[in-house]
C-alpha positions as CSV (number, residue, x, y, z in Angstrom):
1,X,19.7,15.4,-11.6
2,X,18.7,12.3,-13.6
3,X,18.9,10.1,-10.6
4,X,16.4,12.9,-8.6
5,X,13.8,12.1,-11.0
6,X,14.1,8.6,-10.4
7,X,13.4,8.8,-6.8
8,X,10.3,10.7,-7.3
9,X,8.9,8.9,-10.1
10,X,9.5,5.9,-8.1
11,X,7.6,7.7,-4.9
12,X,5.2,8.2,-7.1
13,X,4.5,5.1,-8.8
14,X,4.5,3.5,-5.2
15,X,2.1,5.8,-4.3
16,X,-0.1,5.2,-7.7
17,X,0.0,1.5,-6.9
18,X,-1.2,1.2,-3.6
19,X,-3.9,4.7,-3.7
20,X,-5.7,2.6,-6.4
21,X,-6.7,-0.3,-4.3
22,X,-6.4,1.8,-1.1
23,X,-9.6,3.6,-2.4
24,X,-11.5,0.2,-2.1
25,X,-10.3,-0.2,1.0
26,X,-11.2,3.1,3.1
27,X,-14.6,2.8,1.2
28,X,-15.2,-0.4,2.4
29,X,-13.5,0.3,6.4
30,X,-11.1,-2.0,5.7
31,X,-7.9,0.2,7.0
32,X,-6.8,-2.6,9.7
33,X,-6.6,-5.2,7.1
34,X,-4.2,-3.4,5.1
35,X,-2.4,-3.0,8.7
36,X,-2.5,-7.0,9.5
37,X,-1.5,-7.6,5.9
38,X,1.9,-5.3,5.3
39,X,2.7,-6.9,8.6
40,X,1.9,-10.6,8.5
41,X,3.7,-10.9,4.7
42,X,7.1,-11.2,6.1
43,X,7.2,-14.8,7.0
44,X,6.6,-15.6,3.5
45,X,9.1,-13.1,1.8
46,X,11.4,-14.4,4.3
47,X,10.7,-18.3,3.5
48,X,10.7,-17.2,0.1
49,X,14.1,-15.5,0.5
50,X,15.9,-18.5,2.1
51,X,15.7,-21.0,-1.2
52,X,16.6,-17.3,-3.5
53,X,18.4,-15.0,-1.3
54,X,17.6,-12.7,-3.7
55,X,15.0,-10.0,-3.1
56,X,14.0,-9.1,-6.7
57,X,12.8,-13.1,-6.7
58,X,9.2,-13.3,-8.1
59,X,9.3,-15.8,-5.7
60,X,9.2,-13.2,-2.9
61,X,5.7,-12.3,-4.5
62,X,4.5,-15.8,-4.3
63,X,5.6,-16.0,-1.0
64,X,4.0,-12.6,0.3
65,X,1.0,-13.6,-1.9
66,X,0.3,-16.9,-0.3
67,X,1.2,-15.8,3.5
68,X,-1.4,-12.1,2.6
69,X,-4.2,-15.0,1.5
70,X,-3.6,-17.1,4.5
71,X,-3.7,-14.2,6.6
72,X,-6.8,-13.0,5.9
73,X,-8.3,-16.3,5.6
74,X,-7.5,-16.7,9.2
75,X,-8.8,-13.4,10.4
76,X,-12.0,-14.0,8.8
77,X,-12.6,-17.7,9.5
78,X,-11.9,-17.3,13.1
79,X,-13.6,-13.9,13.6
80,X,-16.9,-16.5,11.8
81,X,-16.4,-19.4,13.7
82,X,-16.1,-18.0,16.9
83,X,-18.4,-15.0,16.6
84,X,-15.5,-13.0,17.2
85,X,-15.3,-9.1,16.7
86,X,-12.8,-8.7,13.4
87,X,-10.7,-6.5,14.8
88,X,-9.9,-8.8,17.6
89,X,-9.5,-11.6,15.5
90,X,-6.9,-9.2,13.4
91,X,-4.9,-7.6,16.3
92,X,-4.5,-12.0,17.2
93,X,-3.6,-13.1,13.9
94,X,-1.1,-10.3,12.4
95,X,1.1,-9.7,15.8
96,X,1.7,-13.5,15.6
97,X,2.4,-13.3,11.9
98,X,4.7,-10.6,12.3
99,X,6.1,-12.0,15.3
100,X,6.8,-15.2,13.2
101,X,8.5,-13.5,10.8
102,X,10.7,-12.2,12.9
103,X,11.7,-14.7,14.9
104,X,12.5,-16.4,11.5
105,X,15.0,-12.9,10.6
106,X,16.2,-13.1,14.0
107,X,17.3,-17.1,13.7
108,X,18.2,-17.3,10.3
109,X,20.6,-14.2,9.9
110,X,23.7,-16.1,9.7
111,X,22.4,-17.6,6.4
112,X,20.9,-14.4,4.6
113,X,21.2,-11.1,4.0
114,X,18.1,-9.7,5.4
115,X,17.3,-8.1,8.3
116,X,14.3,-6.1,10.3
117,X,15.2,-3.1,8.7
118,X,15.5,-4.2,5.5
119,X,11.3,-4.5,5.5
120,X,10.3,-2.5,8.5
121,X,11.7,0.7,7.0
122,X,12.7,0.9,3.1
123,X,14.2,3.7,1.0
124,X,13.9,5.0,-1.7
125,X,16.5,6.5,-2.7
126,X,18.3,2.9,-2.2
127,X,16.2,1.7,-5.0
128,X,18.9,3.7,-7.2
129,X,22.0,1.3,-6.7
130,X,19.9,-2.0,-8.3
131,X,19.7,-0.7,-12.0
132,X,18.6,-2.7,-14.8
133,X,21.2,-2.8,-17.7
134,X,19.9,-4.1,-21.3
135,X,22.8,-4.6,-24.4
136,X,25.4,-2.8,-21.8
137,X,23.0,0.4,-21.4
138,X,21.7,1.5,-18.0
139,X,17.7,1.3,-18.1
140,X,16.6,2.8,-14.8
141,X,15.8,0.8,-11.7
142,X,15.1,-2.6,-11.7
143,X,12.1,-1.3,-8.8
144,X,10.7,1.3,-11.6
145,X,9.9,-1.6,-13.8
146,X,8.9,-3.9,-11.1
147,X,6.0,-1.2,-9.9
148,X,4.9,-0.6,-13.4
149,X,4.4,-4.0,-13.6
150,X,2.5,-3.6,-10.3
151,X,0.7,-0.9,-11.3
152,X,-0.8,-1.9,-14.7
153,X,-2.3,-4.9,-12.8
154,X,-3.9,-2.9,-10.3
155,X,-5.0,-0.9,-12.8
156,X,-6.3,-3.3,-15.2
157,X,-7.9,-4.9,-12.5
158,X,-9.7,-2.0,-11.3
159,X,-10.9,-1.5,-14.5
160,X,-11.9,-4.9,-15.5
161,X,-14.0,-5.0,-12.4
162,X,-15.0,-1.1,-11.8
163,X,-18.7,-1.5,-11.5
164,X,-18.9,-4.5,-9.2
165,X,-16.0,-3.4,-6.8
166,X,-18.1,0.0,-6.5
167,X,-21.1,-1.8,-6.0
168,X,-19.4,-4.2,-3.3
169,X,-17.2,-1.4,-1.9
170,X,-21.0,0.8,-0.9
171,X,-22.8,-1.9,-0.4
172,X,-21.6,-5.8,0.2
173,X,-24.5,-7.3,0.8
174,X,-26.6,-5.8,-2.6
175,X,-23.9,-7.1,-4.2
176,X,-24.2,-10.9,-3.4
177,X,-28.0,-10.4,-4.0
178,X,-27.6,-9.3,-7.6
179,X,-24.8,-11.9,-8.1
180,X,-21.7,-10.2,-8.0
181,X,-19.1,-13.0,-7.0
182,X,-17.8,-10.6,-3.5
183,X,-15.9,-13.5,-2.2
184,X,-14.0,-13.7,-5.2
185,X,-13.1,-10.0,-5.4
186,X,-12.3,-9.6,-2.1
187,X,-9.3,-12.2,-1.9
188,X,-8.6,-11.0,-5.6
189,X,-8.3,-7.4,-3.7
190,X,-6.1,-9.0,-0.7
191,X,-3.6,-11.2,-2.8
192,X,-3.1,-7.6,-5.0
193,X,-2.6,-5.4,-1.7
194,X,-0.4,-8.5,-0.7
195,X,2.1,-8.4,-3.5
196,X,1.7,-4.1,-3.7
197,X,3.0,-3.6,-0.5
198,X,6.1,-6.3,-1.1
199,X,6.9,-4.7,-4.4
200,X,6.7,-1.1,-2.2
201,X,9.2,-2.6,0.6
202,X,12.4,-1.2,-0.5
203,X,10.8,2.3,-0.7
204,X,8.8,2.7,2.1
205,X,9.2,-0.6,3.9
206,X,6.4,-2.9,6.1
207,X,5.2,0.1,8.3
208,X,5.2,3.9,6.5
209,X,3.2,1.9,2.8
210,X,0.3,1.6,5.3
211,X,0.1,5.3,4.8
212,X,0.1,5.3,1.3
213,X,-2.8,2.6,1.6
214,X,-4.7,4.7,4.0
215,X,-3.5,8.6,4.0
216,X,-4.0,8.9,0.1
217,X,-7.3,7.6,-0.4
218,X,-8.6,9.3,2.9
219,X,-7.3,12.7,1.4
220,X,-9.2,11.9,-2.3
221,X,-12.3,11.1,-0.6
222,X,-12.5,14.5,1.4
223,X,-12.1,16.4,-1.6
224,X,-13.9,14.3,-4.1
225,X,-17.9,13.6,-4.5
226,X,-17.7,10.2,-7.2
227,X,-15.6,7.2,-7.0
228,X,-14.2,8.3,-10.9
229,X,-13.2,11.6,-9.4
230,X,-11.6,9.7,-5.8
231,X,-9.1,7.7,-7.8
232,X,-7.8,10.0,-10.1
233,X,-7.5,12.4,-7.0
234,X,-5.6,10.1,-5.3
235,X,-2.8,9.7,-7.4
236,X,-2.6,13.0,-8.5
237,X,-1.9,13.6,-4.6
238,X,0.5,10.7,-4.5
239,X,2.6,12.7,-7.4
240,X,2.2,16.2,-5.3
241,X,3.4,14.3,-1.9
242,X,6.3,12.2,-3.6
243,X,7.6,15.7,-5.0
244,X,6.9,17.9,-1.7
245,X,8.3,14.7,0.2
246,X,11.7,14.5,-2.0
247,X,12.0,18.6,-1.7
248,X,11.2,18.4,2.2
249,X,13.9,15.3,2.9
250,X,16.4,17.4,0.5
251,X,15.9,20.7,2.5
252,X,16.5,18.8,5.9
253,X,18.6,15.9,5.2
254,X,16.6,13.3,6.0
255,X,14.7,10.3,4.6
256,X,12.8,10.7,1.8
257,X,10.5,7.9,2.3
258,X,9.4,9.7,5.6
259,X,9.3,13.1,4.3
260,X,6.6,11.7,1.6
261,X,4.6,10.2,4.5
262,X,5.1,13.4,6.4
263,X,3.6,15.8,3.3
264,X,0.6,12.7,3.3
265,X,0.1,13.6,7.3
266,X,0.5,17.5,6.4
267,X,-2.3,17.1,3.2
268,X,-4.7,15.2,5.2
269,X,-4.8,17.7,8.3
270,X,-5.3,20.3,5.5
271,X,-8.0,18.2,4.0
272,X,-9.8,17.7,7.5
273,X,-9.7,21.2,8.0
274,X,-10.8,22.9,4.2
275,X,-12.4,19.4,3.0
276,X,-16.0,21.1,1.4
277,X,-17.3,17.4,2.7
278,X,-17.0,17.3,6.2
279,X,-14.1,20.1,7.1
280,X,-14.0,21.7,10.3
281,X,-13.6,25.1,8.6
282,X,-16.6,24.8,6.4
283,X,-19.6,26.7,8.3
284,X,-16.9,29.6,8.8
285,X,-15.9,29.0,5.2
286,X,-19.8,28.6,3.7
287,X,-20.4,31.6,6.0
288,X,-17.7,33.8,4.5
289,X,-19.2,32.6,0.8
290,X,-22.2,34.2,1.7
């Protein structure tokens, strides 16, 4: 029993971490970035994995940290300096990241214990066999305290800097104007997303956290009319989806990692349908009211 509350308070947390910053990103229509960056981290986390061989390393961090920065520093110098449309510039730079990385997998196997689906496809419940033990005492996971960690950072972040990543997130260019340092924030943002989704690979992996990026804050926003009202929505969602996923995966037997991004798909078609926003059912639904 103990060790099912551990899987879905560390769903949850994984979904806290990246709905928080995935919030800036939706507002800002920045989806495919978050795509190009969960990809293009794994040549770093695996250069970073060959001098530790250990994947609780900060180092991995660093690693995923400086490849997410370089990343988007590509995307967005080349898309510039060649008058490139960014999303061709990203679909470029990201496949050959990723392909990088796993050509480096592929080689280097012999020498480490990692392998494409170690980060393509995570799980959660996995997280339960690396426990953290203090004066002979089992504390939890050693990936609960790792995504606290992650999460008060995000959060303090977000909160440090609420007002100018709402004004940048609705309007970039008003923000420069007044002096708001965007460039700053934006890589700030990146390197953050960068070392979320590396701390959220053994639960969800390189591919599904892209939902939790995406699906979470796309559900808060139909149903929400403030960006206060937005985040908080989105992780309460995140806690509803990380118990509905753990109940669905226990029902059917299968991964709970995909289950949770399954009861994310299931939400969000409810939400385009009943959302009082923009949902398909609302002139039937307004028309009922009255």
């Amino acid at each position: 029993m103990i060790s099912d509350w551990w899987i879905i308070v560390n769903s949850a947390l994984t979904a806290a971490c990246c709905g928080i910053l995935g919030s800036f990103i939706i507002l800002r229509r920045m989806s495919m970035l978050v795509d190009a960056i969960s990809h293009a981290v794994l040549p770093g986390i695996v250069i970073a994995y060959l001098f530790t061989e250990s994947l609780q390393s900060i180092w991995l961090l660093i690693g995923a940290g400086l490849s997410g920065f370089a990343t988007v520093w590509l995307i967005e110098s080349i898309a510039k300096r060649y008058n490139l449309h960014e999303d061709a510039s990203i679909g470029s730079i990201y496949t050959s990241m990723f392909a990088l990385g796993i050509i480096l997998i592929s080689s280097l196997a012999f020498r480490v214990d990692l392998d494409q689906e170690c980060v393509l496809y995570g799980e959660v419940s996995h997280t339960l066999f690396d426990v953290l033990i203090i004066n002979g005492k089992v504390a939890g996971p050693k990936a609960f305290y790792l995504l606290l960690g992650i999460f008060i950072i995000n959060l303090t972040f977000v909160l440090l800097n609420y007002k100018q990543l709402k004004v940048m997130s609705f309007d970039g260019v008003f923000a420069s104007t007044i002096g708001i340092s965007t460039s700053i924030l934006h890589y700030t943002l990146m390197g953050l997303v960068s070392f979320t989704t590396v701390a959220s690979f053994e639960m969800v992996g390189s591919i599904l956290v892209i939902a939790y990026f995406t699906a979470l804050p796309a559900i808060a926003y139909l149903f929400s009319y403030s960006l206060s009202a937005m985040l908080r929505l989105c992780i309460l969602t995140g806690i509803l989806c990380a118990v509905s996923g753990y109940f669905i995966a226990l029902w059917w037997g299968v991964s709970v990692s995909g289950a949770t991004v399954l009861s994310m798909g299931i939400c969000l078609l409810v939400a385009i349908f009943v959302s009082p926003k923009k949902g398909l059912l609302k002139p039937w639904l307004y028309a009922k009211s009255k």
